[in-house]
C-alpha positions in Angstrom: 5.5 -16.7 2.1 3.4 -19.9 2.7 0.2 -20.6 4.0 0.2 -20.0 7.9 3.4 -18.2 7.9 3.1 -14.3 9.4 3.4 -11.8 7.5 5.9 -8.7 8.7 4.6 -6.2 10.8 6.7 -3.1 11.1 7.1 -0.5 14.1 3.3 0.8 14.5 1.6 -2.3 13.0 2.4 -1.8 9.2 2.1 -4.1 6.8 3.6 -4.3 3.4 1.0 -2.3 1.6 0.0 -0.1 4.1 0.3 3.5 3.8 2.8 6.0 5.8 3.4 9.8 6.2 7.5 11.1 6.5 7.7 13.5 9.0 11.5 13.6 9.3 15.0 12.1 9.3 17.9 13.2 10.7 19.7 11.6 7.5 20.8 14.5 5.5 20.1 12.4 2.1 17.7 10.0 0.8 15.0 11.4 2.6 11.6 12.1 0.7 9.9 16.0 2.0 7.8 15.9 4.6 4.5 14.8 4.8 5.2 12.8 1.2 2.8 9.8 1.4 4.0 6.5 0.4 3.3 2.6 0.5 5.4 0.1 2.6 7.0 -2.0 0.1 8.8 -4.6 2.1 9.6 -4.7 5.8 13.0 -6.5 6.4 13.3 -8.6 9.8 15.2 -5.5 11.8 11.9 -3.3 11.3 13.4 -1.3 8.4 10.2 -0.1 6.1 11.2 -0.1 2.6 8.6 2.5 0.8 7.8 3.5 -3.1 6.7 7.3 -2.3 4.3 8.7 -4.5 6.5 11.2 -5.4 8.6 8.0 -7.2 11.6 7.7 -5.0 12.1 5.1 -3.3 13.4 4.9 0.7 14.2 2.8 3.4 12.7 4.4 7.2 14.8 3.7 9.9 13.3 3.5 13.6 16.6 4.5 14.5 16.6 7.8 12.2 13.6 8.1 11.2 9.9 9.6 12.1 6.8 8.7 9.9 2.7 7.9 10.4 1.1 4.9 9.8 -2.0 6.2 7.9 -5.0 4.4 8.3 -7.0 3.7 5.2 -10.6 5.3 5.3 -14.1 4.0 6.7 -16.1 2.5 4.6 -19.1 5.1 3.5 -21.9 3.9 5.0 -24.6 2.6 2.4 -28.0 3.8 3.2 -31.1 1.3 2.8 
């Protein structure tokens, strides 16, 4: 990717990097448990999130098949003065 080029956004505003939650597939295999966490490794041009679960496995989540959560990374902890 170049400078000024876009950089994929997936279903619910994911980014590569960004963190999801699987909640379920109707797939019967290559499907992490439920509520595994993971990181969005690449996001092809059809919306398809490829994710490295911290479990190890790696997936692809399907808008078609698939339900996750895009989990938003924490606040920042407010410094006191």
């Amino acid at each position: 990717m170049t400078d000024g080029e876009s950089r994929p956004v997936g279903p619910a505003g994911e980014t590569e990097g960004s963190r999801v939650r699987f909640v379920c597939s109707v797939r019967e295999h290559d499907k992490p448990e439920r509520n595994t966490l993971g990181t969005v490794m690449l996001i092809e041009e059809d919306g398809t999130l490829n994710v490295l679960w911290d479990d190890g496995s790696v997936s692809a989540l399907l808008m078609s098949e698939d339900t996750w959560l895009f989990v938003l990374p924490p606040l920042p902890k407010k410094v006191s003065s």
